[in-house]
CHARMM-style PDB file with segment names, atoms N, HN, CA, C and O in Angstrom:
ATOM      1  N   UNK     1      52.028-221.442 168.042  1.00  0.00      PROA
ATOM      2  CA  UNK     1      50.916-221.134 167.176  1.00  0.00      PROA
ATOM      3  C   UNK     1      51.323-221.410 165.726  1.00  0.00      PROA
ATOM      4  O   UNK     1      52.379-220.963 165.279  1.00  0.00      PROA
ATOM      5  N   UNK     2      50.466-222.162 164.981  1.00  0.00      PROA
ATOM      6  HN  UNK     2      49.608-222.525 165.344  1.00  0.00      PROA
ATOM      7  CA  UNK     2      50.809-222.154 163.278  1.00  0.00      PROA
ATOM      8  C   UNK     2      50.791-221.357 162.863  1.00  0.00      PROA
ATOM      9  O   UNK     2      50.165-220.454 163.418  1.00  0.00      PROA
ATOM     10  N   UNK     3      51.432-221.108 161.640  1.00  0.00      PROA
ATOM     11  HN  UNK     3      51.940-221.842 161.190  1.00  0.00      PROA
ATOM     12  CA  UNK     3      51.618-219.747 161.023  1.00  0.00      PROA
ATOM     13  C   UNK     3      49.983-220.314 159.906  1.00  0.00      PROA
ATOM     14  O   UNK     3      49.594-221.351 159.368  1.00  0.00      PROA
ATOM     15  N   UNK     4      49.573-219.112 160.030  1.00  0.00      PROA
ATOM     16  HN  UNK     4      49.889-218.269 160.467  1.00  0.00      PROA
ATOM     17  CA  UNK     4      47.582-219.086 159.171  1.00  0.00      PROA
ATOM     18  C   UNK     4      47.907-218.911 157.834  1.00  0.00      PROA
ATOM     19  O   UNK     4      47.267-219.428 156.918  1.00  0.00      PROA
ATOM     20  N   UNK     5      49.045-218.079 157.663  1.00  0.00      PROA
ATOM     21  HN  UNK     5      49.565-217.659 158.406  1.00  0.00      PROA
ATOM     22  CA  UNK     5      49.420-217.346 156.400  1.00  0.00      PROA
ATOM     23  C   UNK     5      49.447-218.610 154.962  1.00  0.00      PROA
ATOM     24  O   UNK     5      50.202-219.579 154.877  1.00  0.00      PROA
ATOM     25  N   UNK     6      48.408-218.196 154.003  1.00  0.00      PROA
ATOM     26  HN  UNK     6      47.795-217.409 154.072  1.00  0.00      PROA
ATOM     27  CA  UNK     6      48.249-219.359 152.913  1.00  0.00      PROA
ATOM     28  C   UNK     6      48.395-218.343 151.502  1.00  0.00      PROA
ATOM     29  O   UNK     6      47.629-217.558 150.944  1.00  0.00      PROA
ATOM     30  N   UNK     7      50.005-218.876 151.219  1.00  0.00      PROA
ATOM     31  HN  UNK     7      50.627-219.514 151.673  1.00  0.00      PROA
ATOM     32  CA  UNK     7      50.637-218.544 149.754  1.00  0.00      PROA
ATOM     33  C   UNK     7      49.608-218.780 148.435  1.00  0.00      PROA
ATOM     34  O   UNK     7      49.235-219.896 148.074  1.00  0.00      PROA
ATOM     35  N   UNK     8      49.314-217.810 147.938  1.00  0.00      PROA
ATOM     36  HN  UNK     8      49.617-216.903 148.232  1.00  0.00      PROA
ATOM     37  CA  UNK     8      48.262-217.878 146.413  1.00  0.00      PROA
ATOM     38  C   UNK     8      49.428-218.322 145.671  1.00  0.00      PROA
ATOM     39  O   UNK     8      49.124-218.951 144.658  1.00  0.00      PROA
ATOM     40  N   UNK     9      50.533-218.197 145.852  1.00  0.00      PROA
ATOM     41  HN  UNK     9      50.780-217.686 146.675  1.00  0.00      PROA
ATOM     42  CA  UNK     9      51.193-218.696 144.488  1.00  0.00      PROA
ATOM     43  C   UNK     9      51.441-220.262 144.389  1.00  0.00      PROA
ATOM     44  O   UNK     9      51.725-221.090 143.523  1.00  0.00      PROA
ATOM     45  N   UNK    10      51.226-220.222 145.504  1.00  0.00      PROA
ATOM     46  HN  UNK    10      50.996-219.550 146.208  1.00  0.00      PROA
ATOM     47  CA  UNK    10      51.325-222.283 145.227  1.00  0.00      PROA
ATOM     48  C   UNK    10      49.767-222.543 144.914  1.00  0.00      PROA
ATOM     49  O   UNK    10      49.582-223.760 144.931  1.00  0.00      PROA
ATOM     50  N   UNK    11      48.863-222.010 144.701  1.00  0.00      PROA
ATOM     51  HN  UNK    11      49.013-221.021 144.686  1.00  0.00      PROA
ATOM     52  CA  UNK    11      47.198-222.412 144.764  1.00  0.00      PROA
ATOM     53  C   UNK    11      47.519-221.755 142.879  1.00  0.00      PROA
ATOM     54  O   UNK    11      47.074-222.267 141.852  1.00  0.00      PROA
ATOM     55  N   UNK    12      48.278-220.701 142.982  1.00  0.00      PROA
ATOM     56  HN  UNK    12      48.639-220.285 143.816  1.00  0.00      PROA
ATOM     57  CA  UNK    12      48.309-220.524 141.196  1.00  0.00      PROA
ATOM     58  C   UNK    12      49.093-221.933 140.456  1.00  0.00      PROA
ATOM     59  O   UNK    12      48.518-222.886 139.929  1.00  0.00      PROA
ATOM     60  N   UNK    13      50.198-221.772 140.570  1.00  0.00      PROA
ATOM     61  HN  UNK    13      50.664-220.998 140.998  1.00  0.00      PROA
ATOM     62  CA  UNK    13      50.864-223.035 140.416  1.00  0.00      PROA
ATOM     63  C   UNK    13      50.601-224.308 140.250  1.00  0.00      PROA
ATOM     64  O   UNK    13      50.842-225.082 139.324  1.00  0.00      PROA
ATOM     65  N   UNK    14      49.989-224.448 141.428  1.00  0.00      PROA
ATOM     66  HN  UNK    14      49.793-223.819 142.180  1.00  0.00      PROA
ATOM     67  CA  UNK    14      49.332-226.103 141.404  1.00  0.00      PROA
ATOM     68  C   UNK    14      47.984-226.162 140.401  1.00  0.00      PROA
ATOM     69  O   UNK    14      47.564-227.251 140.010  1.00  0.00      PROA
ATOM     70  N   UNK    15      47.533-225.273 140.132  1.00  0.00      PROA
ATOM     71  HN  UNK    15      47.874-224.388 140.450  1.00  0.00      PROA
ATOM     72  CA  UNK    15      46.561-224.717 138.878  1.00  0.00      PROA
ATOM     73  C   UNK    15      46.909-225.103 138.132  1.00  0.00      PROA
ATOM     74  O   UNK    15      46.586-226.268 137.901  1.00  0.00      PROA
ATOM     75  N   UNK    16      47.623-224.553 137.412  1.00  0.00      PROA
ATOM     76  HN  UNK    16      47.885-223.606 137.599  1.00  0.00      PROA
ATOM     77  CA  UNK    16      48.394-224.197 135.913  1.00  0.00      PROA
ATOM     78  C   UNK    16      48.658-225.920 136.205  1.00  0.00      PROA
ATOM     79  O   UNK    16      47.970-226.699 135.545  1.00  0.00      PROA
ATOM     80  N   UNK    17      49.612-226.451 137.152  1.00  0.00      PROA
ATOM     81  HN  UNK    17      50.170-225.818 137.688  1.00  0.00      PROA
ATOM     82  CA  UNK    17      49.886-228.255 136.485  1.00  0.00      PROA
ATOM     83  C   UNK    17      49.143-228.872 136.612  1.00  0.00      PROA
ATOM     84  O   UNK    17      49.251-229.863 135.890  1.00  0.00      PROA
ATOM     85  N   UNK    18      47.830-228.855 137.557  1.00  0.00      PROA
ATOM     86  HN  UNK    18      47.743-228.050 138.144  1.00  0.00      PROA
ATOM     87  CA  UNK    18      47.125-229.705 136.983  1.00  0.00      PROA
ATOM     88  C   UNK    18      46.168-229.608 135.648  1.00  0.00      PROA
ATOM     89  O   UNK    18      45.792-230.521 134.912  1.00  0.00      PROA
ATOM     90  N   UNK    19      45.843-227.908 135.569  1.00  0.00      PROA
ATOM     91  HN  UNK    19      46.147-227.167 136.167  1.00  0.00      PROA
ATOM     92  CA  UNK    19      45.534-228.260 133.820  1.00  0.00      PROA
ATOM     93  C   UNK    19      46.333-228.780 133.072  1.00  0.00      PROA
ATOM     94  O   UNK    19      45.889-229.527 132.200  1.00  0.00      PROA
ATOM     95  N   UNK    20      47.895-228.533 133.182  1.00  0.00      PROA
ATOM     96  HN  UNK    20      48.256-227.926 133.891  1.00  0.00      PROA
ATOM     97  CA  UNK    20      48.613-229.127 132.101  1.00  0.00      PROA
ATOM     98  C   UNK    20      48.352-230.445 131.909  1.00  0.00      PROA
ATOM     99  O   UNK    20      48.252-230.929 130.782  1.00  0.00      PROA
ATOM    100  N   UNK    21      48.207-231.199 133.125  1.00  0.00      PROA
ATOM    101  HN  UNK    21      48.289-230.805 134.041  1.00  0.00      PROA
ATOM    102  CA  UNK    21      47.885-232.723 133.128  1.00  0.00      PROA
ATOM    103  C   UNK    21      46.920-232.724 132.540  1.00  0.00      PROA
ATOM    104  O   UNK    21      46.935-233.359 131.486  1.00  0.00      PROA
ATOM    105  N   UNK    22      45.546-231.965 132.978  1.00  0.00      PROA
ATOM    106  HN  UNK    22      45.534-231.449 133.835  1.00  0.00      PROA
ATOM    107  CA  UNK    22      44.251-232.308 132.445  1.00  0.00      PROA
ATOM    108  C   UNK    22      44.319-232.602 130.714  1.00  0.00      PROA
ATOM    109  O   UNK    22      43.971-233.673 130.218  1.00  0.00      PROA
ATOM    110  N   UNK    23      44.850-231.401 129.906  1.00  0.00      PROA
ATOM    111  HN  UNK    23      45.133-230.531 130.309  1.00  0.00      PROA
ATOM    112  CA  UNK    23      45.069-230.862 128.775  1.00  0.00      PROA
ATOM    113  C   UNK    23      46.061-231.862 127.994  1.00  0.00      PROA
ATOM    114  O   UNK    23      46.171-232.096 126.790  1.00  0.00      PROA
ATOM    115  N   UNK    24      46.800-232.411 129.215  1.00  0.00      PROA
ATOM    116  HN  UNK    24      46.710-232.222 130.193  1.00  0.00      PROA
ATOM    117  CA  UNK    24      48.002-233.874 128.374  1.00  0.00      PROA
ATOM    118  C   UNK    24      46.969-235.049 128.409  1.00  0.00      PROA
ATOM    119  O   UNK    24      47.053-235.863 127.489  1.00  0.00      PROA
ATOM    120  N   UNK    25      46.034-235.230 129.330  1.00  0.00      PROA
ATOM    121  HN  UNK    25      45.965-234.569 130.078  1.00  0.00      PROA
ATOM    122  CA  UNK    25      45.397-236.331 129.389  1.00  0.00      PROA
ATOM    123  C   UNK    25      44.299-236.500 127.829  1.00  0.00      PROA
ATOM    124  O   UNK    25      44.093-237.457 127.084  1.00  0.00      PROA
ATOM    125  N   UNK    26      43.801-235.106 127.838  1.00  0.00      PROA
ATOM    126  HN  UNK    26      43.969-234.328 128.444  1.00  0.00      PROA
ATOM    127  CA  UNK    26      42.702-235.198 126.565  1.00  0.00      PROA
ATOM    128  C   UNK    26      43.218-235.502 125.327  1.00  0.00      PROA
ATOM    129  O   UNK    26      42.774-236.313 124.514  1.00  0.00      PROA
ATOM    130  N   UNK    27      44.309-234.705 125.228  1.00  0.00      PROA
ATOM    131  HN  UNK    27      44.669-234.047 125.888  1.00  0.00      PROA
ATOM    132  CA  UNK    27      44.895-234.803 124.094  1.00  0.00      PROA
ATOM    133  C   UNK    27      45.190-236.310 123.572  1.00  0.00      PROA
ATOM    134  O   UNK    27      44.985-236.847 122.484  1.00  0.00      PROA
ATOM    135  N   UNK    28      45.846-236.851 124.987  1.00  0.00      PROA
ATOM    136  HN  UNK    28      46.012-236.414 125.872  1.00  0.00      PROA
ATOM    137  CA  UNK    28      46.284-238.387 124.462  1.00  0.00      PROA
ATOM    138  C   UNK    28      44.883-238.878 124.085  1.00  0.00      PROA
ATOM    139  O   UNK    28      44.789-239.165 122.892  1.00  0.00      PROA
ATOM    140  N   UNK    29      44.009-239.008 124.658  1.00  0.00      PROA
ATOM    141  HN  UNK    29      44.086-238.774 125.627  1.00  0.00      PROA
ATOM    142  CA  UNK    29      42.394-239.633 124.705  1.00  0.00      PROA
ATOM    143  C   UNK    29      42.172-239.168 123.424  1.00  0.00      PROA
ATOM    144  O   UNK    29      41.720-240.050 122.693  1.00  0.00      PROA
ATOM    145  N   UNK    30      42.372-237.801 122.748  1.00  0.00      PROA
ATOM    146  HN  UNK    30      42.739-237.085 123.342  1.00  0.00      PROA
ATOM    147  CA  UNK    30      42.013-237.590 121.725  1.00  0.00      PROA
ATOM    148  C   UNK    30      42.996-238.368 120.485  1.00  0.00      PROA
ATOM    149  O   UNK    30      42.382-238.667 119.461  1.00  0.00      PROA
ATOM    150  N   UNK    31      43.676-238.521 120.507  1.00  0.00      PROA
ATOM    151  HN  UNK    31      44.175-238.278 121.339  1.00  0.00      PROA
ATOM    152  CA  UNK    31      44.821-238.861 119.405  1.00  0.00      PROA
ATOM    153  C   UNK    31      44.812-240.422 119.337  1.00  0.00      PROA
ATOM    154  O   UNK    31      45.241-241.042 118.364  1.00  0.00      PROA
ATOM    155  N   UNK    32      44.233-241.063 120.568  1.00  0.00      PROA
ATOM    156  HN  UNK    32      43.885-240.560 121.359  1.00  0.00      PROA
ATOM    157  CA  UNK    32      44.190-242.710 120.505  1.00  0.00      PROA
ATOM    158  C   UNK    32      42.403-242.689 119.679  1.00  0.00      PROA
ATOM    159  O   UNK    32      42.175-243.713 119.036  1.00  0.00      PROA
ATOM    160  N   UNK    33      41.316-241.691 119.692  1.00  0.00      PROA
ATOM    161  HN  UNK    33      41.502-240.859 120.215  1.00  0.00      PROA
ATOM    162  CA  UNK    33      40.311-242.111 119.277  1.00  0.00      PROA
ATOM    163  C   UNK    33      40.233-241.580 117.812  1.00  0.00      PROA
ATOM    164  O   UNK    33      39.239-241.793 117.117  1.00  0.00      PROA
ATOM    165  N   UNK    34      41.713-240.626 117.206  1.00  0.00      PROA
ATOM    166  HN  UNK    34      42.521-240.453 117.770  1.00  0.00      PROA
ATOM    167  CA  UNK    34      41.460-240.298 116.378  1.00  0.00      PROA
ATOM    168  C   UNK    34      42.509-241.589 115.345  1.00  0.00      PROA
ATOM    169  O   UNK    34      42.625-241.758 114.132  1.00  0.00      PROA
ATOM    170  N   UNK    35      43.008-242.164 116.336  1.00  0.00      PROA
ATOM    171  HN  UNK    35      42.914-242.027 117.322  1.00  0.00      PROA
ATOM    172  CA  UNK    35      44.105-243.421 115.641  1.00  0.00      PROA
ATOM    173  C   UNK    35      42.971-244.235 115.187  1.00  0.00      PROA
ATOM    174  O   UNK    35      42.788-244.527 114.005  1.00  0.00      PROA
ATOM    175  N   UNK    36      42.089-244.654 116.323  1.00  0.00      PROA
ATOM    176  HN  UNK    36      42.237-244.416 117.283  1.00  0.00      PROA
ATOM    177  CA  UNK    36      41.064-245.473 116.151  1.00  0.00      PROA
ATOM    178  C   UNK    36      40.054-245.217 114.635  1.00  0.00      PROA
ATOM    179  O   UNK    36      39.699-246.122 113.879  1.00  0.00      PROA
ATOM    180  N   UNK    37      39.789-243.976 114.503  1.00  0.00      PROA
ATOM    181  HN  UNK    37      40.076-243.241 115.118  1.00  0.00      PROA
ATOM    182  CA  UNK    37      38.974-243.571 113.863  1.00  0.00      PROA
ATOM    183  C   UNK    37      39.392-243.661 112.521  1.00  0.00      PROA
ATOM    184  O   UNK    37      38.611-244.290 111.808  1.00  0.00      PROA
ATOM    185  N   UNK    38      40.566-243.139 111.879  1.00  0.00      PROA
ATOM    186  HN  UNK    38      41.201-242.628 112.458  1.00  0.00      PROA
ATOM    187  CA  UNK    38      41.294-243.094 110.765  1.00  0.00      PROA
ATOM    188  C   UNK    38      41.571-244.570 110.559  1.00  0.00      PROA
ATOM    189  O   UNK    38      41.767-244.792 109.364  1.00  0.00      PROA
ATOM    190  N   UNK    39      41.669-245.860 111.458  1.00  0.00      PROA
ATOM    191  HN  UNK    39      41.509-245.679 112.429  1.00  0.00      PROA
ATOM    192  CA  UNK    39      41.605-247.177 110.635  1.00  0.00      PROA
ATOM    193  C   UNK    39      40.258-247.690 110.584  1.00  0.00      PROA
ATOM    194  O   UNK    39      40.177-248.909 110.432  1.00  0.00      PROA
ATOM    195  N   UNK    40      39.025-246.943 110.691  1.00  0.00      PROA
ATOM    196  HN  UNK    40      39.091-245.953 110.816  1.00  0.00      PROA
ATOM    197  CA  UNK    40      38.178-247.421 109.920  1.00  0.00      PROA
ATOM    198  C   UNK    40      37.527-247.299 108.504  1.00  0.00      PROA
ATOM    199  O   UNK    40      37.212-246.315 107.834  1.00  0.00      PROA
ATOM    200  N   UNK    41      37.439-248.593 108.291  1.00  0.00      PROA
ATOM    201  HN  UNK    41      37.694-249.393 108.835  1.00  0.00      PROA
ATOM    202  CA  UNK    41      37.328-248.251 106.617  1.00  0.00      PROA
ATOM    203  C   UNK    41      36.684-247.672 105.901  1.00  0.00      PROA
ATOM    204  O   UNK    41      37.067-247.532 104.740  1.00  0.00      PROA
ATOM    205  N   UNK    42      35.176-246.991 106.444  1.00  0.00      PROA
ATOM    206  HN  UNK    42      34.865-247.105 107.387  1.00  0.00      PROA
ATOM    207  CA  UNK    42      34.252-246.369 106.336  1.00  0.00      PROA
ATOM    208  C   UNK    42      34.904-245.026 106.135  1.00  0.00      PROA
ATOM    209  O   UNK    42      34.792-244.505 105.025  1.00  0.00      PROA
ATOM    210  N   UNK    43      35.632-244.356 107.169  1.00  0.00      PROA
ATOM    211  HN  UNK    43      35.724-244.779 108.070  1.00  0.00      PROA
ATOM    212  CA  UNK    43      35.824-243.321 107.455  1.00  0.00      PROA
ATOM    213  C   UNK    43      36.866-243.303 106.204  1.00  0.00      PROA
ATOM    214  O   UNK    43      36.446-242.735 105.197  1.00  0.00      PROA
ATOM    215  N   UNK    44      38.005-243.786 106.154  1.00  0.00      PROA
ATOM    216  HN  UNK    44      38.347-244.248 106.973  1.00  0.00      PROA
ATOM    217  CA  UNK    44      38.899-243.787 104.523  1.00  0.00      PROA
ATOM    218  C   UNK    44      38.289-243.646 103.717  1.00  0.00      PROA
ATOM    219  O   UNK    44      38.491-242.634 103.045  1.00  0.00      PROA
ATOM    220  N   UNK    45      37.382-244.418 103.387  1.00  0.00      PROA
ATOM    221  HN  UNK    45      37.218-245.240 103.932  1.00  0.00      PROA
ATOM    222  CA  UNK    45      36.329-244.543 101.677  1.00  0.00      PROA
ATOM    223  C   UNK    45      35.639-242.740 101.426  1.00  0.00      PROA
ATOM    224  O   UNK    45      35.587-242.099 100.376  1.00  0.00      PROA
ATOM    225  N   UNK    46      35.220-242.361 102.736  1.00  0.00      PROA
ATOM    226  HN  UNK    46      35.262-242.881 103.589  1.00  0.00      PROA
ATOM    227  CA  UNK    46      34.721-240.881 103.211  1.00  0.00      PROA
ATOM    228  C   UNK    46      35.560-239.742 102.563  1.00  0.00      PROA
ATOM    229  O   UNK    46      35.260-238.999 101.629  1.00  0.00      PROA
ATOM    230  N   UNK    47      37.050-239.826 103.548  1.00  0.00      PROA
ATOM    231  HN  UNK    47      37.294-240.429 104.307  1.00  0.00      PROA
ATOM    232  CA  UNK    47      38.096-239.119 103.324  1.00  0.00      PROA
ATOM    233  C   UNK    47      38.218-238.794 101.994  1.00  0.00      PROA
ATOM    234  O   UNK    47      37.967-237.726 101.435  1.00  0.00      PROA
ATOM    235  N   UNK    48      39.007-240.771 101.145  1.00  0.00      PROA
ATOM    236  HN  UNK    48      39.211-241.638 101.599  1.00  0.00      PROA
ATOM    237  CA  UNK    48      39.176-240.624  99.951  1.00  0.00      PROA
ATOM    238  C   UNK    48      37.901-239.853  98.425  1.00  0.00      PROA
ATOM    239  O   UNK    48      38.199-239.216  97.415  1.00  0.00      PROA
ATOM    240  N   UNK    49      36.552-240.313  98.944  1.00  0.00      PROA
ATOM    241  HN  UNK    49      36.310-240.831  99.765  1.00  0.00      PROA
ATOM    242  CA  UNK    49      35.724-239.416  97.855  1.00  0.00      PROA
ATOM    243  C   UNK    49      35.765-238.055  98.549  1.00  0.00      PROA
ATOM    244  O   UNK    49      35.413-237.235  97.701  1.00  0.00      PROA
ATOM    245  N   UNK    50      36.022-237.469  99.650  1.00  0.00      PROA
ATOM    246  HN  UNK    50      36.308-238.135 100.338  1.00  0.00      PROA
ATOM    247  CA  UNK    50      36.002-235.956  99.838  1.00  0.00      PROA
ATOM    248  C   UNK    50      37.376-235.263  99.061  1.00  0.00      PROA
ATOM    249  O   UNK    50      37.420-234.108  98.638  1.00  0.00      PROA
ATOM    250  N   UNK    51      38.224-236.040  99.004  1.00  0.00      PROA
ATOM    251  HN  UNK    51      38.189-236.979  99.348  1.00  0.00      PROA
ATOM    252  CA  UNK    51      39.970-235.446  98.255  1.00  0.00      PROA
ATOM    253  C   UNK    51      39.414-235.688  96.753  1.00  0.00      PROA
ATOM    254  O   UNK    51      39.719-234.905  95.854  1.00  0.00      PROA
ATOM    255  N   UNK    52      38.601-236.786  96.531  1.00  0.00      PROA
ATOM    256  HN  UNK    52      38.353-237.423  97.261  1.00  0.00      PROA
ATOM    257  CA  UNK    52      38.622-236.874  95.067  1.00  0.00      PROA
ATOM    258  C   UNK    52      37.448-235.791  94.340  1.00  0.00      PROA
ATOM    259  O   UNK    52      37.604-235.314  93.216  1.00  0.00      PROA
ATOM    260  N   UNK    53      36.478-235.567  95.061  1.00  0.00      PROA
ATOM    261  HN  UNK    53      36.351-235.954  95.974  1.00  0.00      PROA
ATOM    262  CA  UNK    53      35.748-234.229  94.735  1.00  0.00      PROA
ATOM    263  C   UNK    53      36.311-233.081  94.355  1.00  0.00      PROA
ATOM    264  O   UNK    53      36.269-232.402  93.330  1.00  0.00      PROA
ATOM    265  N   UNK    54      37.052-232.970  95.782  1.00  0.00      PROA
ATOM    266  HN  UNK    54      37.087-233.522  96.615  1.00  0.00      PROA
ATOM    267  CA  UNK    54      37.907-231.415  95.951  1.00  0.00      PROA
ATOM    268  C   UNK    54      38.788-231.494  94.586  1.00  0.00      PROA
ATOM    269  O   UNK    54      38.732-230.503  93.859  1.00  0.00      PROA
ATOM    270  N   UNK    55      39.420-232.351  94.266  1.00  0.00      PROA
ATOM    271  HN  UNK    55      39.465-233.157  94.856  1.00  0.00      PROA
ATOM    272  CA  UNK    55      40.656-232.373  93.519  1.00  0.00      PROA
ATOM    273  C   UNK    55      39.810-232.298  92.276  1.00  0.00      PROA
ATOM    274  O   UNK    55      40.148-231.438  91.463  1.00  0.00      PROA
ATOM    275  N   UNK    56      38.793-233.032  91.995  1.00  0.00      PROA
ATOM    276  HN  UNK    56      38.519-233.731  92.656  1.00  0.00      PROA
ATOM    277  CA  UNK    56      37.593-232.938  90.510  1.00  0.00      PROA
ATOM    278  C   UNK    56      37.374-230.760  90.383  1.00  0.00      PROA
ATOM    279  O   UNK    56      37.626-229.957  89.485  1.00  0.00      PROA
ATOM    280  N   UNK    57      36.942-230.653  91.456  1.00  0.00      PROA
ATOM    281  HN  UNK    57      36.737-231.305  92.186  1.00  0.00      PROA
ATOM    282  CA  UNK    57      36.403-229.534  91.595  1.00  0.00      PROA
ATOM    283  C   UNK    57      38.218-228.767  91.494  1.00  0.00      PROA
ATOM    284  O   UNK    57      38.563-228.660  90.317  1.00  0.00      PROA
ATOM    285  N   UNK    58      39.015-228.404  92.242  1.00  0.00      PROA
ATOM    286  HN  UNK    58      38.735-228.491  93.198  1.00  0.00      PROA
ATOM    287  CA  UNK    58      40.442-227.679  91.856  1.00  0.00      PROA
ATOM    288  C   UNK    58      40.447-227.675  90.158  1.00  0.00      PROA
ATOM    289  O   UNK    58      40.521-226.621  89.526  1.00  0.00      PROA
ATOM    290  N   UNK    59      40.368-228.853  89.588  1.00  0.00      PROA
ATOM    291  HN  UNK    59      40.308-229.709  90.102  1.00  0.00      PROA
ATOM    292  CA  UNK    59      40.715-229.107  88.456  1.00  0.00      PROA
ATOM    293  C   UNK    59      39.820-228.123  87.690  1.00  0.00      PROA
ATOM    294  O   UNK    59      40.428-227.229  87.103  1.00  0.00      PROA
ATOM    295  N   UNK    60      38.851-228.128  87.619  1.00  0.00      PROA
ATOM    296  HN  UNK    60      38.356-228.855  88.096  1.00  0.00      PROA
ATOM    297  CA  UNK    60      37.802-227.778  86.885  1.00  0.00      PROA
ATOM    298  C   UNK    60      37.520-226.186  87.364  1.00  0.00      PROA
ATOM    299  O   UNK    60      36.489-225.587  87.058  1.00  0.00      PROA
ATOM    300  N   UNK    61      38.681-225.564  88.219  1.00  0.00      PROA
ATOM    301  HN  UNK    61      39.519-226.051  88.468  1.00  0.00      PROA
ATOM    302  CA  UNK    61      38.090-224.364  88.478  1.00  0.00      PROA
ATOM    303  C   UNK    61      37.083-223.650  89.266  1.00  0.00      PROA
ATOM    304  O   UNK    61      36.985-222.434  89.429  1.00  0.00      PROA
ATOM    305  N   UNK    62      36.205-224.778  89.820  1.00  0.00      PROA
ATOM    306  HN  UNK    62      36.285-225.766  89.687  1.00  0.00      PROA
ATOM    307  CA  UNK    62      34.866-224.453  90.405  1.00  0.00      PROA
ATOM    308  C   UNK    62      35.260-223.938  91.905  1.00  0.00      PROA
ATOM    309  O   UNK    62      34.719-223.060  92.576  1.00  0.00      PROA
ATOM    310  N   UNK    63      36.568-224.914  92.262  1.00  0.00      PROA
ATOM    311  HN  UNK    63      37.007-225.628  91.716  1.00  0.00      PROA
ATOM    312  CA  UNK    63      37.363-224.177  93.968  1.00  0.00      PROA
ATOM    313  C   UNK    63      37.530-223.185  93.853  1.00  0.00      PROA
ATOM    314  O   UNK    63      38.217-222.681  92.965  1.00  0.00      PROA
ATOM    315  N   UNK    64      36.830-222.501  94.895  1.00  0.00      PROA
ATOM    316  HN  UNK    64      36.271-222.911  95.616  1.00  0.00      PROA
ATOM    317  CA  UNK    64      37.055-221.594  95.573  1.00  0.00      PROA
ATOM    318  C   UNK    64      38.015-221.269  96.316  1.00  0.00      PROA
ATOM    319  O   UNK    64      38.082-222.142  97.181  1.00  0.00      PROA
ATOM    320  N   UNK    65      39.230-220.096  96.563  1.00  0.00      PROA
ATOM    321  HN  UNK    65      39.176-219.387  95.860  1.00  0.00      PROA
ATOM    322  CA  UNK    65      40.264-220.353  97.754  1.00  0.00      PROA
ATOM    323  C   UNK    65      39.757-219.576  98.910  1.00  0.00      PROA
ATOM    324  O   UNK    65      39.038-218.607  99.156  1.00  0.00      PROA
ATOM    325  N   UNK    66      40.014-219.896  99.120  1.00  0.00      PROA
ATOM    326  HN  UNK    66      40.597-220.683  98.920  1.00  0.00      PROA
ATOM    327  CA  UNK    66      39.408-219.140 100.667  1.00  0.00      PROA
ATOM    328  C   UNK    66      41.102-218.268 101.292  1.00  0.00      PROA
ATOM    329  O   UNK    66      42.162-218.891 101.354  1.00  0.00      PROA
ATOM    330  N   UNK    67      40.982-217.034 101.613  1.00  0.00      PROA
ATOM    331  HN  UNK    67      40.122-216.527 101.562  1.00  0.00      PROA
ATOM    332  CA  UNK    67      42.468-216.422 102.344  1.00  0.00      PROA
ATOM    333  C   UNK    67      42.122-216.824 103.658  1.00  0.00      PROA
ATOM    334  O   UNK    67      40.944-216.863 104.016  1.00  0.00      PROA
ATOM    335  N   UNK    68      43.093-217.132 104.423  1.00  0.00      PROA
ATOM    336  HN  UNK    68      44.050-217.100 104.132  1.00  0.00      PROA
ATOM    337  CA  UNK    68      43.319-217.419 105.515  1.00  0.00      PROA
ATOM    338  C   UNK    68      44.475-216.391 106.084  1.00  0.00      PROA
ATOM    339  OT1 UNK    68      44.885-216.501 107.240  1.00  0.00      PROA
TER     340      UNK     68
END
């Protein structure tokens, strides 16, 4: 007769790695569309007038700090 008896800790286990995979997979997906994203030139020109605001605005006092 087979033994019926079915271990939860290998059903926990095998859990936990395949999220890890899941969670390694996005991340890479995320970091190749954010490579992608940061060499477009649109998105730089964006970046650069949002730093040059902020930094207008630091200068001038008008920033706000926020505590974190």
């Amino acid at each position: 007769m087979a033994n019926m008896y079915k271990d939860p800790t290998f059903d926990i286990v095998a859990g936990r790695e395949a999220a890890a995979q899941r969670r390694q997979r996005l991340e890479s997906e995320w970091q190749e569309r954010q490579a992608v994203r940061r060499a477009d030139p649109a998105y730089r020109a964006m970046k650069a007038r949002r730093i040059q605001r902020l930094v207008r605005l630091a200068l001038a006092g008008q920033l706000k700090r926020t505590e974190r």
